[in-house]
Structure formats: structure tokens, C-alpha cells
LOMI-680166 format. One record per residue (C-alpha): residue in three letters; x, y, z. Coordinates in steps of 0.25 Angstrom, whole numbers, plus 2048, in hexadecimal, padded with zeros to 3 digits. Layout:
// residues N
AlaXYZ
...
// end
This chain:
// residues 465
UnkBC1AC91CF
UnkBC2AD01DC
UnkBC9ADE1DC
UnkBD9ADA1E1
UnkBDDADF1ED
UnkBE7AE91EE
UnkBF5AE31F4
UnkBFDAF01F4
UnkC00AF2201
UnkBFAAE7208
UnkC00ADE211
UnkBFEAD020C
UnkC03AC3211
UnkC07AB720A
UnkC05AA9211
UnkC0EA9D20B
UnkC19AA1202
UnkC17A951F7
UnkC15A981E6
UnkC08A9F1EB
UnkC0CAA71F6
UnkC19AAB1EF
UnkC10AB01E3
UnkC07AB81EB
UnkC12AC01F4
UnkC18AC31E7
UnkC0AAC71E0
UnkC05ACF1EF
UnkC15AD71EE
UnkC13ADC1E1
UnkC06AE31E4
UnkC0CAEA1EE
UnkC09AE21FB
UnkC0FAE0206
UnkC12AD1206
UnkC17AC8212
UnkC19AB920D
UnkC19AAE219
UnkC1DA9D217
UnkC1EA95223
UnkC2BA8F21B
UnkC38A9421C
UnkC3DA9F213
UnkC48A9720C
UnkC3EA8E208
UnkC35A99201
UnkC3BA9C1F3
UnkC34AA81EF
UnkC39AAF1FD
UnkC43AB71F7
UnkC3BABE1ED
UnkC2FAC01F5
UnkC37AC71FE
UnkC3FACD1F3
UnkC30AD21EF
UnkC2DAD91FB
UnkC27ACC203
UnkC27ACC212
UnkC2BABE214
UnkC27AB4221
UnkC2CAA5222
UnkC29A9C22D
UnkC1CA9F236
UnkC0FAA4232
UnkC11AAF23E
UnkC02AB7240
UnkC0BAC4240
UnkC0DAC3232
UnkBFEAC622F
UnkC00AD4237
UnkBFBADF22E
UnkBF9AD5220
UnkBEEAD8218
UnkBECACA211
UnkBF0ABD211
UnkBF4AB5205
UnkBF6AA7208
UnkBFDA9C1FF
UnkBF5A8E1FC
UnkBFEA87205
UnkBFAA8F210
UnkBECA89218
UnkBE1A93219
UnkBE1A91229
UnkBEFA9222B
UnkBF1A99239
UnkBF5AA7231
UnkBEAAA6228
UnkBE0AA5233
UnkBE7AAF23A
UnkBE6ABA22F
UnkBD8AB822D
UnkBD6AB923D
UnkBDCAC823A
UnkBD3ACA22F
UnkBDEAC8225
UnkBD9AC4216
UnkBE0AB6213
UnkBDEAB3204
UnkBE5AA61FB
UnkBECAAB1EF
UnkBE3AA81E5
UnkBD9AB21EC
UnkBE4ABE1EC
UnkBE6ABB1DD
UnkBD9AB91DA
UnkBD8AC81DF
UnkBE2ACD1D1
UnkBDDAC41C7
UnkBD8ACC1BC
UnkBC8AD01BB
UnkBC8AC81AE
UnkBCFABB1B2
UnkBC6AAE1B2
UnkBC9AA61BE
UnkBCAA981BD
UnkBCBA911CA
UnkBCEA811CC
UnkBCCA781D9
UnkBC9A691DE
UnkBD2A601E4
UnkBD7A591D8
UnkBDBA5E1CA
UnkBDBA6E1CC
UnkBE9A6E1C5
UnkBE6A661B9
UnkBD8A6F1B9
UnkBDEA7B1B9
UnkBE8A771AF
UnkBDFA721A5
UnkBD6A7F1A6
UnkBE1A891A4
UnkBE6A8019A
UnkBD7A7E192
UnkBD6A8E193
UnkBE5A9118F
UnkBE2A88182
UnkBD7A9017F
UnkBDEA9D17F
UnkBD9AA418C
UnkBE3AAA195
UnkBE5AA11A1
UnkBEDAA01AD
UnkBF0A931B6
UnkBF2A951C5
UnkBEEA921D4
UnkBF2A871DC
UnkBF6A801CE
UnkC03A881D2
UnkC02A951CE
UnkBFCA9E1D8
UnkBF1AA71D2
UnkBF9AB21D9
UnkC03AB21CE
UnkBF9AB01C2
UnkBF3ABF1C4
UnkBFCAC61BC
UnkBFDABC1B0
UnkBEDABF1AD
UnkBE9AC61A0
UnkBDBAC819C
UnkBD3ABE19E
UnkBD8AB41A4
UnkBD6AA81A9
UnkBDCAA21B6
UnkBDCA951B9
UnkBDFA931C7
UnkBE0A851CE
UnkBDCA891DE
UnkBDEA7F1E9
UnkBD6A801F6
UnkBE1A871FE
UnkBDEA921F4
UnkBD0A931F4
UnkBD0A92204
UnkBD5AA0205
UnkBCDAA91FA
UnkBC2AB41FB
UnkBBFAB71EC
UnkBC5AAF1E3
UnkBBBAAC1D8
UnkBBEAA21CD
UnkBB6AA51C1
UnkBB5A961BF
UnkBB8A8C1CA
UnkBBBA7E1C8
UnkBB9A741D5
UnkBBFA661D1
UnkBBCA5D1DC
UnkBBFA5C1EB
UnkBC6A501F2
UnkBCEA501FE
UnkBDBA591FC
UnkBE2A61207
UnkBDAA5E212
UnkBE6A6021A
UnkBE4A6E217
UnkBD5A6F218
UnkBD2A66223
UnkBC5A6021C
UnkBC0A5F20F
UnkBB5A69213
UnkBC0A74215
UnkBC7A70207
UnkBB9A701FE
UnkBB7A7E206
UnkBC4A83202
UnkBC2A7D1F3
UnkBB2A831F1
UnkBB8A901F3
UnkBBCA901E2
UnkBADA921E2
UnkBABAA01EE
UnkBACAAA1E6
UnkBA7AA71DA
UnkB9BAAD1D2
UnkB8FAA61C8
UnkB96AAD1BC
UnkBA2AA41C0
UnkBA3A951BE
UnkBA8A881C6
UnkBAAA7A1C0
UnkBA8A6E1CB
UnkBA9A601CA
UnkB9CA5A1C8
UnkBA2A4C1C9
UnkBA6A4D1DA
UnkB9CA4F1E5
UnkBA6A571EC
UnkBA6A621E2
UnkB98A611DF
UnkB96A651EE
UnkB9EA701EB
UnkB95A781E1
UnkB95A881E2
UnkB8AA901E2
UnkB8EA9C1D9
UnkB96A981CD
UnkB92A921C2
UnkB93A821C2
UnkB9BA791B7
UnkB9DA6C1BA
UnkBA8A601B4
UnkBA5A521B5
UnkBA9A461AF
UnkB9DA3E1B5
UnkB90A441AF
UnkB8CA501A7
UnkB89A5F1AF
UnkB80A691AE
UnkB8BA741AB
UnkB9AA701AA
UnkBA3A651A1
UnkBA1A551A2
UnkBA1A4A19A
UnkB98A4518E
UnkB9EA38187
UnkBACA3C186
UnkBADA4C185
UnkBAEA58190
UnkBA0A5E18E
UnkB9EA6C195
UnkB91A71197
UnkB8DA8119C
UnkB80A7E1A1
UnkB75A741A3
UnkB70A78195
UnkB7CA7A18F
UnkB81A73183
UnkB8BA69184
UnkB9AA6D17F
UnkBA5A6317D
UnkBB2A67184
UnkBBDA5C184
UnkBBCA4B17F
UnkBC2A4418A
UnkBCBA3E180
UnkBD3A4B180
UnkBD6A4D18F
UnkBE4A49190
UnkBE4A481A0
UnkBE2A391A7
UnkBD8A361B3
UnkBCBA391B6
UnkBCEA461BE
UnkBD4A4B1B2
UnkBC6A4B1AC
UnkBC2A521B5
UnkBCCA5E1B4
UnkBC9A5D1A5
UnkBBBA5F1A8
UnkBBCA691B1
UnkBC6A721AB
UnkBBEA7119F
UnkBB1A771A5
UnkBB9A821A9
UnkBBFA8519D
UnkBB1A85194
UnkBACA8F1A0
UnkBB8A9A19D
UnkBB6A9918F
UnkBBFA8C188
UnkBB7A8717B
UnkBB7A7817B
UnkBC0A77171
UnkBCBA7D178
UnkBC7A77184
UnkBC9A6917E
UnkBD7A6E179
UnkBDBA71185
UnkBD8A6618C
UnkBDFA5D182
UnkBEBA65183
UnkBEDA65191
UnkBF9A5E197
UnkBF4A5B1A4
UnkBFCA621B1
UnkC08A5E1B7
UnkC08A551C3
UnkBF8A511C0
UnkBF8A431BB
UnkC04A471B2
UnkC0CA3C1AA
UnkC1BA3D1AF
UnkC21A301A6
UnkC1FA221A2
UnkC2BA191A7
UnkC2BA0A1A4
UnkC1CA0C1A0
UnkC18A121AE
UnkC11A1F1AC
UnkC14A2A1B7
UnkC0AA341BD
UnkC0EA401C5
UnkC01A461CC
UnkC08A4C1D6
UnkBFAA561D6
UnkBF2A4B1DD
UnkBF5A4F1EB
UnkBE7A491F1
UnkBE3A3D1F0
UnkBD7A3F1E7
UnkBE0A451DC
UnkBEAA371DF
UnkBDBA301DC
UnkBD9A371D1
UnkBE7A351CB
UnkBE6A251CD
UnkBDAA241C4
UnkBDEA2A1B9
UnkBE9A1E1B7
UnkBE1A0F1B5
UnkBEAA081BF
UnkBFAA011C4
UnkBFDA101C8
UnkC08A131D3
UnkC04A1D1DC
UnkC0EA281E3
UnkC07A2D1EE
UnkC0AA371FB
UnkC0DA451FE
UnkC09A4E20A
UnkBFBA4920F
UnkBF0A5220E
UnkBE5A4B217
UnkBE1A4120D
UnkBDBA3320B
UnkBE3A2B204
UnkBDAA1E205
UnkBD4A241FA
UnkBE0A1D1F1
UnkBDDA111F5
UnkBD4A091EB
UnkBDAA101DE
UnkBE9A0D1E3
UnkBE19FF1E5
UnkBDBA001D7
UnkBE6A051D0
UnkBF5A051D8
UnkC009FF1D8
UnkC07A061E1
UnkC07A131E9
UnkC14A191ED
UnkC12A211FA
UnkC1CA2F1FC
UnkC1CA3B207
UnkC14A3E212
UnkC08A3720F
UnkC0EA2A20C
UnkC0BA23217
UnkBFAA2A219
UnkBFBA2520B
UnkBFFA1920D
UnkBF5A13219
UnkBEAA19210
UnkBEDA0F204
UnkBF3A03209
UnkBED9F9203
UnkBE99FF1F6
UnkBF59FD1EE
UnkC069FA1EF
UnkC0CA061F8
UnkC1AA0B1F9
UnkC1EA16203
UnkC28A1C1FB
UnkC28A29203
UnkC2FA321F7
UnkC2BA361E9
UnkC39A2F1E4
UnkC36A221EA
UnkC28A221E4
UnkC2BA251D6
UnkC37A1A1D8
UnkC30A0E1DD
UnkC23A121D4
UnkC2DA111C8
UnkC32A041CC
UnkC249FE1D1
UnkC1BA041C5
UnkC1C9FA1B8
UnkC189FE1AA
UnkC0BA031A9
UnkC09A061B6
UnkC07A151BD
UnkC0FA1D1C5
UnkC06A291CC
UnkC0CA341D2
UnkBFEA391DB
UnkC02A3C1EB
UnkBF4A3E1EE
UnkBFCA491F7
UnkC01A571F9
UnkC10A571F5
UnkC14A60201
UnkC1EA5520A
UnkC29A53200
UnkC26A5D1F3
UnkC23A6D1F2
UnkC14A691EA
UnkC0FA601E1
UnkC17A651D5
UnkC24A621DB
UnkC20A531E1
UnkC1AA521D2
UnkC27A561CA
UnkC2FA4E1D3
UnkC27A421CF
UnkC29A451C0
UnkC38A461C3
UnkC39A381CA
UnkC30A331BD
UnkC3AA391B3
UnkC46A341BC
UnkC41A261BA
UnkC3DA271AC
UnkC4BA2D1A9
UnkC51A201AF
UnkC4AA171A8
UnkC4BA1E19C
UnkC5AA1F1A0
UnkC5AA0F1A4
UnkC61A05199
UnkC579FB194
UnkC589EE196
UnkC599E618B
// end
């Protein structure tokens, strides 16, 4: 790990005053710097205001004046916050450093931590959860943070001896690093996600490679063999693991007959990981994450034998393809995590077919015409809410049954009383959450709350005789 810089005394400034800019005031304040804290919303609308400046934080709400920058010696920014936002540039021009989170954090973590970093488009939470959950099995000292919802900021001071972090990093925060260094780095896939942000797909893949800049041969990174877009991808300095579900690979995990087999090298001996009958998870891109984490933990040191055990036991993650109820013999779905529409994709094939689909959000710049022959295949009916409702809507027509429902209430209502036994009610917006819900977390427990109402009433309903 790189020597961390001294903050006593330094002026640093804090851009976007979410979970992870709140975390990294208070982290900068009690090494003795000298913090200002800026969010283009109002203060009231800022819940950590009071004891931030409590703390000793200079706060600024509203604009993003260039005179805030006058004598700062870093800038910290929050994901949320785009890498050429008109202050960011700005600092640069003045020769400011401007640095994501993860890259000031990376800066403390202890010399003997192993870094474990995860990205792709699809399935970083459920891989990063798996990991830390195959590794805490086993007995290793693990923590489980990054854009999974704890910032790495606020992990620092929870490490002991070697330990392992497992942190789930997003392309917002590899965009703005200078040495972070994962001692194993795990790309999943790349699809199109957040293009509103990063104009092309060019720029997103850029921002993602970064997971690979910094690191060394001694370190390690696992890529999917089974995508051309990864495969495109491949680093030049680490060593190379690879996952597939397709064929066999030279150095990595696949699949022979019905086991996870991982394999160090091209002359290495064969070692039997997991049999698929023991992976609790559903859909193809499940395998997948299976795989992958897998690899990762036989590389820090996890015996098959707990690898297996760890595997079977895991529960799976909250709002990922996560079973809310069954009501009248429909099975709801929250994935409330599938917030592009490969992930959407993804979560229609892991179900064999009569699926009713809840679909919209805030639009990211994406092509919904990619829905159209599995709804085709597959749906019965796709309930369309928020902003992207009616994008959505001129993309599909003509693939399946539509109802512009506008809200989450309405959807699960009229799914409810459209859906027969037997039939599937997915909750997959194929959108980010951002017109009518804080984040993903909340559109998903709303959708889990509407469930249980409506299982509650029908539990509650007298029965006819």
C-alpha cells in the first residue's frame, strides 16, 4: 500500500454530501484537516448537516461556486458526483488533486490487507457478497464495503491483521483513482449501463479497466472468458484467472460434467470446487457469480472444502432475484438491482415463462428493444412505472400485454389481480431508481412492503366455501 498522506492541516474539500461524502468529512475531521463539505441540495435536506458541522465542518449548500476551491489542497468527491463536473474540471485547471473515495481510503488501509476488488455491469453485489461470505466461512478476517453501501472510508479502522477487504467498486469510483491497487481484481462483464454518465460505451469500459492500472504480476485478476467484451479487456500485468461456464481454461474455474473445477495453471491439476447441485441461487448469471467468486476465493487461500460450504450456505443478497412470497400460487420477485436492461435480461431467464414484468425508473440512455423477443417468449404482461415508462413503452410494443401504471402501488395491484397461479411476478426496472425513490434499496423494500400488504390480505380474506 502506498505511504497515506498526512491530513493534519490540510485543506480538503468534500464534493456530494451522501453516505459516502458524509463518511469521508467525518474520516478527513478526525485526522486534523481542515474539511469544507459542499451539495448542490438544500441543507434541510441533508441529514448528517448538523453533526458534520458540530464536528468542525465547513458546510456549503446550493452552488458549486469555483471560490470554494481558493486554498484546498484536495478534493474528495462522492460517486454521485461526475468526474467532469464544472468544479472538478475546475480544480484540476488549478493543479488541484481530485481523488474518489476508495482512492483516499486506499491510502490507510493497512500494509497487510489483501484487497479484493469487484466490477462489471451486472452481479457485482451478489459477487462481492459471496466472496466475503466463502472467505468469512473459512475463518479469514474479512470486511464487505464500496459501492455495496458501505463506503471503504468507513471500513479503515475496523481492519486487524490481515485482512481481507472485499470491496464492490462502480466506475464512478474507479474514474477518479491514482494508486489503488486490488491485490485480486475481478471484471464480470461489460453491457450498457450509465451511459447518461459516460457518453459512450468507450468512456464506461475506460473508467471500468481501471480495477487493473495499478496492479502488479505478483497480483491476480479473474475475467470472464465467456464475453468478448471482457476478453477484449485483458491486462497486461497481473496474473490471469479466468471463469466460464462454456468451456474449459488454461488457468481459472469452469465446468466439467457437473462440478466447479479451478485450475492454477496450464499444467496444473484439476481441483473440484462446488457441484452445481449445491448452488442455491437461480439464473444463468447466478452461475456465473458462483464461478467467479469461487476463483477468487481458491486464489486468497479458501480450501475447496470450505469453498463448497460456503457456497451452499449463502442466502443470496437482498433485492437480487430475491423471493418476496407466494400468494394464490404466484411467486414474487424483487430485483430491484437490475437497474440496466442487461441485468432485466438476465433476470427473465432465470424463470421458464407466464412472468409479469414491473419495468421503469429514471432512464440511463438505454435500449430497451433489447426486451423485446424474451417478453415475446416469455411475458404475460409488462407494467410500466416512472420516467421511463413511456421510452419504454415505444421500445416493446408489440412484444407482450402493456400497462402504463405509472406507480409502483398500481403495478404490484394490477399484477396481483392479472397474475394466475403459477404465474410470475418480477420486480426488474431495467432502470436507475432516482425519479421517485432515494436508491435501489428503498424502490426494493417498498416492493416487498406492497407484496406483504397483499399477502396479509389475502391471508386476512374469508374463504369461500
Amino acid at each position: 500500500m502506498p505511504n497515506p498522506i498526512e491530513l493534519r492541516g490540510k485543506r480538503v474539500l468534500v464534493v456530494g454530501l451522501a453516505r459516502t461524502g458524509v463518511a469521508t468529512a467525518s474520516f478527513c475531521t478526525l485526522r486534523g484537516a481542515h474539511v469544507t463539505a459542499t451539495d448542490l441540495r438544500a441543507e434541510p435536506e441533508i441529514a448528517s448537516a448538523g453533526k458534520l458541522r458540530a464536528s468542525g465542518v465547513t458546510l456549503r449548500f446550493g452552488q458549486h461556486e469555483e471560490s470554494i476551491l481558493d486554498r484546498q489542497g484536495l478534493v474528495v468527491t462522492s460517486p454521485g458526483v461526475a468526474a467532469d463536473a464544472p468544479l472538478l474540471v475546475a480544480a484540476r485547471a488549478r493543479g488541484i488533486t481530485v481523488w474518489s473515495e476508495i482512492e483516499l481510503a486506499y491510502r490507510f488501509l493497512r500494509d497487510d490487507a489483501c484487497l479484493i476488488g469487484i466490477t462489471g455491469s451486472n452481479g457485482k453485489t451478489t459477487t462481492s457478497t459471496l466472496i466475503a461470505h466463502i472467505l468469512t466461512t473459512a475463518g479469514l478476517r474479512t470486511v464487505l464495503a464500496g459501492n455495496i453501501g458501505t463506503p471503504l472510508i468507513s471500513v479503515v479502522e475496523q481492519l486487524e491483521r490481515d485482512s481481507n477487504v472485499v470491496a464492490e467498486l462502480s466506475s464512478f469510483q474507479l474514474e477518479l483513482i491514482e494508486s489503488f491497487r486490488p491485490s485480486i481484481s475481478v471484471f464480470l462483464n461489460l453491457t450498457p449501463d450509465h451511459l447518461d454518465r459516460h457518453g459512450s460505451m468507450e468512456a464506461y469500459a475506460r473508467a471500468k479497466t481501471r480495477i487493473f492500472e495499478n496492479q502488479l504480476p505478483l497480483d491476480a485478476a479473474v475475467l470472464n472468458a465467456d464475453e468478448d467484451a471482457t476478453v477484449a479487456l485483458v491486462p497486461s500485468r497481473p496474473r490471469l484467472y479466468w471463469f466460464s461456464h462454456k468451456k474449459a481454461v488454461e488457468s481459472g474455474v469452469y465446468i466439467r460434467r457437473e462440478e466447479i473445477v479451478f485450475r492454477a495453471n496450464r499444467s496444473g491439476a484439476e481441483e473440484i470446487l462446488v457441484r452445481l447441485q449445491d448452488i442455491p441461487l437461480p439464473g444463468a448469471h447466478n452461475l456465473e457469480n458462483v464461478l467467479a467468486a469461487a476463483a477468487v476465493a481458491r486464489l486468497a487461500g479458501v480450501t475447496p472444502a470450505a469453498i463448497a460450504a460456503g457456497v451452499r450456505t449463502f442466502a443470496g443478497v437482498e433485492h437480487r432475484l430475491e423471493f418476496v412470497a407466494e400468494i394464490a400460487g404466484v411467486r414474487y420477485y424483487n430485483d430491484s438491482k437490475a437497474t440496466n436492461v442487461d441485468a432485466t435480461l438476465k433476470a427473465l431467464d432465470a424463470f421458464p415463462g407466464r412472468i409479469l414484468v414491473i419495468l421503469g425508473g429514471k432512464d440511463k440512455g438505454s435500449d430497451y428493444t433489447l426486451l423485446r423477443d424474451p417478453l415475446r417468449a416469455k411475458g404475460v404482461l409488462a407494467l410500466l412505472i416512472g420516467a421511463a415508462a413511456a421510452k419504454i413503452e415505444s421500445q416493446i410494443a408489440g412484444s407482450v400485454a402493456i400497462d402504463r401504471v405509472d406507480t409502483l402501488e398500481r403495478a404490484v395491484e394490477s399484477a396481483s389481480q392479472a397474475a394466475r397461479s403459477g404465474d410470475v411476478v418480477l420486480f426488474a426496472p431495467a432502470c436507475a431508481s432516482f425519479d421517485q425513490f432515494q436508491n435501489y434499496e428503498h424502490r426494493g423494500r417498498v416492493f416487498k412492503d406492497l407484496v406483504h400488504q397483499l399477502q396479509h390480505q389475502a391471508a386476512s380474506a374469508p374463504r369461500r366455501k
